[in-house]
C-alpha positions in Angstrom: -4.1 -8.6 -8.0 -7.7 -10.0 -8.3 -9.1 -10.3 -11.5 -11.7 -8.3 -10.7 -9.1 -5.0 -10.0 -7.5 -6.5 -12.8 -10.6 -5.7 -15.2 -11.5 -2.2 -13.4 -7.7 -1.3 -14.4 -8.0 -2.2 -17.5 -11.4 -0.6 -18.6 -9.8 2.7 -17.0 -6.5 2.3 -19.1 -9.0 2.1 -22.2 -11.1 5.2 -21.2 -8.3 7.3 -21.1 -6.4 6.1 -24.3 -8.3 8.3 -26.1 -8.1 11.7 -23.4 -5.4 14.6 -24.9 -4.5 17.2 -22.2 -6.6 20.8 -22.7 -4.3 24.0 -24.0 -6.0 26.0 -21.3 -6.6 23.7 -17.8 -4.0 20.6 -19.2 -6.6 18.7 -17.2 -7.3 15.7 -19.7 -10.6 15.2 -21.7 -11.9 13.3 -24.7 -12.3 15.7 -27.7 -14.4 13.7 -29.9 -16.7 13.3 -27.4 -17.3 16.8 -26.0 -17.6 20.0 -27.4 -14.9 21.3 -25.4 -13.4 20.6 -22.4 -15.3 20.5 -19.6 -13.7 21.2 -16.6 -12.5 25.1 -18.6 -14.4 25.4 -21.7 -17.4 27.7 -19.5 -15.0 29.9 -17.5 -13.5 33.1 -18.6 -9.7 34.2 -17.8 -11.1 35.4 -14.3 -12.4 32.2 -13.6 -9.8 29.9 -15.5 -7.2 31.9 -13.1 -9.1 31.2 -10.0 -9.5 27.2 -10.9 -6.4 26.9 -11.5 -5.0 28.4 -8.4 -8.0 25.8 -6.4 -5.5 23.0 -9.0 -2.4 23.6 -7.1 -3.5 24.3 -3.9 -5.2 21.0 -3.9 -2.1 19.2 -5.4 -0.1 20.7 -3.1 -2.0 19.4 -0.1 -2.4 16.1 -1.6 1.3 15.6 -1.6 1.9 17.2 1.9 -0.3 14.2 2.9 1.7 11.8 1.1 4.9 13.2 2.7 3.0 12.7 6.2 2.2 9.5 5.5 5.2 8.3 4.2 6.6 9.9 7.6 4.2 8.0 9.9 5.4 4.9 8.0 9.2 5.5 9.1 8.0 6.0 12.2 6.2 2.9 12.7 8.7 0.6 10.4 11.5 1.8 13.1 9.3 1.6 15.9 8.9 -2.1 14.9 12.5 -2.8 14.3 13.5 -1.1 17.5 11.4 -3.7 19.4 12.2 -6.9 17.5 15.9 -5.5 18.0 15.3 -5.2 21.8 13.6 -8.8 21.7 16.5 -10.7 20.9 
């Protein structure tokens, strides 16, 4: 790893040393900072609902991508053994 990503990963690790997930959205934030959280702290029930429905719909897609990838990735790695197989 460069140094460079090196230092971005480690300024990241200290920002969120401090971050404790919310009771409401258990999306993280940094209470001393903020008044409340900010992703949930403006949104009534009806709206709190709602995000968090637009939360798991999002993960959800986010990991049927990984899946897909990982998929394409088999596909290849075997594509590429099948022909240096066939080679020899």
């Amino acid at each position: 790893m460069p140094i460079g990503g090196l230092f971005a990963k480690l300024l990241l690790l200290k920002s969120q040393k401090n971050n404790t997930p919310c009771p409401r959205c258990n999306l993280l934030y940094d209470p001393k900072s903020k008044q409340g959280c900010p992703h949930c702290s403006h949104l009534d029930d009806h709206e709190l609902a709602s995000f968090l429905e637009h939360q798991k719909v999002a993960r959800t897609e986010r990991s049927s991508l990984g899946l897909t990838f990982w998929i394409v990735a088999l596909i290849l790695f075997l594509a590429l053994l099948s022909s240096l197989t066939s080679m020899s």
